[in-house]
C-alpha positions in Angstrom: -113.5 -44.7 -157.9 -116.4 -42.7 -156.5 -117.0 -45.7 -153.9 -113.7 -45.1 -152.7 -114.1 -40.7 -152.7 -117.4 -41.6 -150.1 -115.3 -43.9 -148.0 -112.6 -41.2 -147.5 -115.1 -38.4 -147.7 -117.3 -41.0 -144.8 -114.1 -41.0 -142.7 -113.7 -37.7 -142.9 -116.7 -36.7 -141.8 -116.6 -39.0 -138.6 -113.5 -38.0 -137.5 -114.9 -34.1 -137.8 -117.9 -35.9 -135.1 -115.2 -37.4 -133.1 -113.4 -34.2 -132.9 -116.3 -32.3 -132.0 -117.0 -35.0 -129.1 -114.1 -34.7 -127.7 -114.1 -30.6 -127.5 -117.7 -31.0 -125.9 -116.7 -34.0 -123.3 -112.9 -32.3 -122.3 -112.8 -28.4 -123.5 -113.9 -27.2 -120.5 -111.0 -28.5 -118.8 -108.3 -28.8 -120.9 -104.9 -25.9 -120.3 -107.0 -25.2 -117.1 -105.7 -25.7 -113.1 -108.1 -27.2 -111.3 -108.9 -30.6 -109.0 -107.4 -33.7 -110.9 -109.9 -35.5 -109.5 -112.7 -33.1 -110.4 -115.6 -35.5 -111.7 -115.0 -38.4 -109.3 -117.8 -39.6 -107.2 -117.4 -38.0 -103.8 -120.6 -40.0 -102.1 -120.5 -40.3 -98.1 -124.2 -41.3 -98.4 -125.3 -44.8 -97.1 -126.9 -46.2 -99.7 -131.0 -46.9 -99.9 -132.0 -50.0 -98.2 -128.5 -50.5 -96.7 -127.7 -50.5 -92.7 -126.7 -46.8 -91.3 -123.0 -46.5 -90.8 -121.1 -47.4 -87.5 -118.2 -44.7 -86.2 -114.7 -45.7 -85.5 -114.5 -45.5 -81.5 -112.1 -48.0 -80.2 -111.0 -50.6 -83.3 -110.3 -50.8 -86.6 -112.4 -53.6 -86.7 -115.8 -53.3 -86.3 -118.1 -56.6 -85.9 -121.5 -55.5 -86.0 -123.0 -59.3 -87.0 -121.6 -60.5 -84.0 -119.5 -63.3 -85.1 -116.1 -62.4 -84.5 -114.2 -62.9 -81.1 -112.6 -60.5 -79.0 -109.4 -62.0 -79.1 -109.6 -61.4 -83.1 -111.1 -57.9 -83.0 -107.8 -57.3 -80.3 -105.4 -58.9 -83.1 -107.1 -57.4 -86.3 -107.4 -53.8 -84.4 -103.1 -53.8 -83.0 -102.5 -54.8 -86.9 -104.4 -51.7 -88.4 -103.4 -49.2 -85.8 -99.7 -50.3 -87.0 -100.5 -49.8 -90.4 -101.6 -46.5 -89.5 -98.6 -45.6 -87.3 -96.3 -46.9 -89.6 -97.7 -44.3 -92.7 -99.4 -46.9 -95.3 -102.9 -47.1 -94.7 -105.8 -46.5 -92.4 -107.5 -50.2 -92.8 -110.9 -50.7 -91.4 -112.6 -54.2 -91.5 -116.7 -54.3 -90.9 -118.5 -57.0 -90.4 -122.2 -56.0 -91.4 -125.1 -57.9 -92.5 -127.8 -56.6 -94.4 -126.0 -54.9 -97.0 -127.5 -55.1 -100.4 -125.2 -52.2 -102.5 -121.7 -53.7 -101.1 -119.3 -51.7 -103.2 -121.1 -48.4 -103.0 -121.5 -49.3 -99.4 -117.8 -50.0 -98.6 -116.8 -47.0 -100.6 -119.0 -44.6 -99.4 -118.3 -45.6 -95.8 -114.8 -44.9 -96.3 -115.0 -41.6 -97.3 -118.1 -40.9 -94.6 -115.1 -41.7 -92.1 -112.4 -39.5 -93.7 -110.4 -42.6 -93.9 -106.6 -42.3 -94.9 -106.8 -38.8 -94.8 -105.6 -38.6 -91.1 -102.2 -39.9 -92.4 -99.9 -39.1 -95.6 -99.7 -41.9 -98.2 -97.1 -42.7 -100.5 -99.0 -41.0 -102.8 -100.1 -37.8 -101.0 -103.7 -38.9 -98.7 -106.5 -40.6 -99.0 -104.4 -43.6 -98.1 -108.0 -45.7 -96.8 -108.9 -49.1 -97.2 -112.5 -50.6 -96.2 -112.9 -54.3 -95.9 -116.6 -54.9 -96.0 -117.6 -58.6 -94.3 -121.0 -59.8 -95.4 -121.6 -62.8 -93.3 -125.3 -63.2 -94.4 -124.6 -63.1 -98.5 -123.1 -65.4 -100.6 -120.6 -62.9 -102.0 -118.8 -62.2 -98.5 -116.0 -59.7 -99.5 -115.9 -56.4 -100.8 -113.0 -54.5 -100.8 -112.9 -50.5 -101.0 -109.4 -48.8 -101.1 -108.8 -44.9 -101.5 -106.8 -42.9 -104.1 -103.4 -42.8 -102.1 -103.2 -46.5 -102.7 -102.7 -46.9 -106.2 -100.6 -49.5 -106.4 -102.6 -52.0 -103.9 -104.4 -53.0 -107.0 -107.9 -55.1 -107.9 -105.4 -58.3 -108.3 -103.7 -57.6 -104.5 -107.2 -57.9 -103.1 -107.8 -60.8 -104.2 -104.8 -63.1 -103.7 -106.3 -61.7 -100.4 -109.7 -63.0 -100.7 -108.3 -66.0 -102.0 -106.5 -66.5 -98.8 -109.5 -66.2 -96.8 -112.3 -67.4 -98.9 -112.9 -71.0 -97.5 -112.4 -69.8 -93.7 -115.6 -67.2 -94.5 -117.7 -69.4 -96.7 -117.7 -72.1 -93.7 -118.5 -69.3 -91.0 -115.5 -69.2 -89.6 -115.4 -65.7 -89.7 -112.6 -65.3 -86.7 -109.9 -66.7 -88.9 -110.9 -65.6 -92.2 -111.2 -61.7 -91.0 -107.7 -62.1 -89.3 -106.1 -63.6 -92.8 -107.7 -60.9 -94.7 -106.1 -58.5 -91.6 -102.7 -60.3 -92.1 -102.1 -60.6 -95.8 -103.3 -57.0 -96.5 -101.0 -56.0 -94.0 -98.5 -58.5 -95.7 -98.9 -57.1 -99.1 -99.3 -53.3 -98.3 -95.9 -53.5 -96.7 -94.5 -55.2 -99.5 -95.8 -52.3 -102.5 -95.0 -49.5 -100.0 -91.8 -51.1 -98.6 -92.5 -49.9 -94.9 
């Protein structure tokens, strides 16, 4: 019987520690207004090691390894600027070698650029979505989406990958940069019905 009065007395006790976590990780914000996304990572640095970032000037698709033709940059670029016209996203492919931090690079490019905030998302800004082309690594993809596109989820990204995945890993970067164009357009049309 004692055993079982230090069990109870043992679970007691941890969920007095649990308590108390929980007051010092949220009580500063809990019943209080504020940013909902207070906390999150707001980085526009590039990170260490990694190429400097290139600014939007006349495509949404930005080839900086050289690989891609014009006739694809022209395609990929009239495809973005409708998603952008058309309210769903701001979608920027670049094609960048060098990179060695790929998701903090994408991400951090995306909000360097002030991407999706030009236009109001479904879900109220920050409607961006980087596609980061690494011709020179194995892993060639890395996709970085904002806030405002919630519902364009990990899974989405990579039926789109999947699409395209062969096309990059043989270097044929012009058709696997316009299927990743196509079927993001495809399925960001299809979640946000526009």
């Amino acid at each position: 019987m004692s055993s079982l009065q230090g069990q109870e007395r043992g679970g007691h006790v941890s969920f007095r520690i649990l308590a108390i976590l929980l007051v010092l990780l949220f009580g500063n914000s809990c019943g209080k207004p504020g940013n909902p996304w207070q906390g999150i990572d707001e980085n526009k640095e590039v990170p260490k090691g990694d190429p400097a970032f290139t600014p939007l000037t006349k495509s949404w698709v930005i080839d900086n390894a050289h690989v891609l033709s014009r006739e694809t940059i022209e395609a990929g670029d009239a495809i973005c600027e409708s998603l952008k016209r058309d309210g769903i996203a701001e979608m920027v492919v670049i094609v960048q070698n060098g990179v060695k931090h790929p998701e903090d690079y994408a991400t951090h490019y995306g909000r360097w650029l002030g991407l999706g905030k030009a236009t109001a998302a479904t879900e109220g800004g920050q409607n961006g979505l980087v596609w980061l082309i690494r011709p020179d690594a194995e892993l060639k993809v890395t996709p970085s989406r904002g806030r405002g596109l919630p519902k364009f989820t990990a899974s989405d990204a990579t039926e789109v990958i999947e699409k395209a995945k062969d096309f990059l890993n043989f270097n044929n970067f012009d058709q696997g940069v316009i299927v990743i164009i196509q079927e993001a357009d495809k399925k960001l049309r299809e979640i946000y019905r526009k």
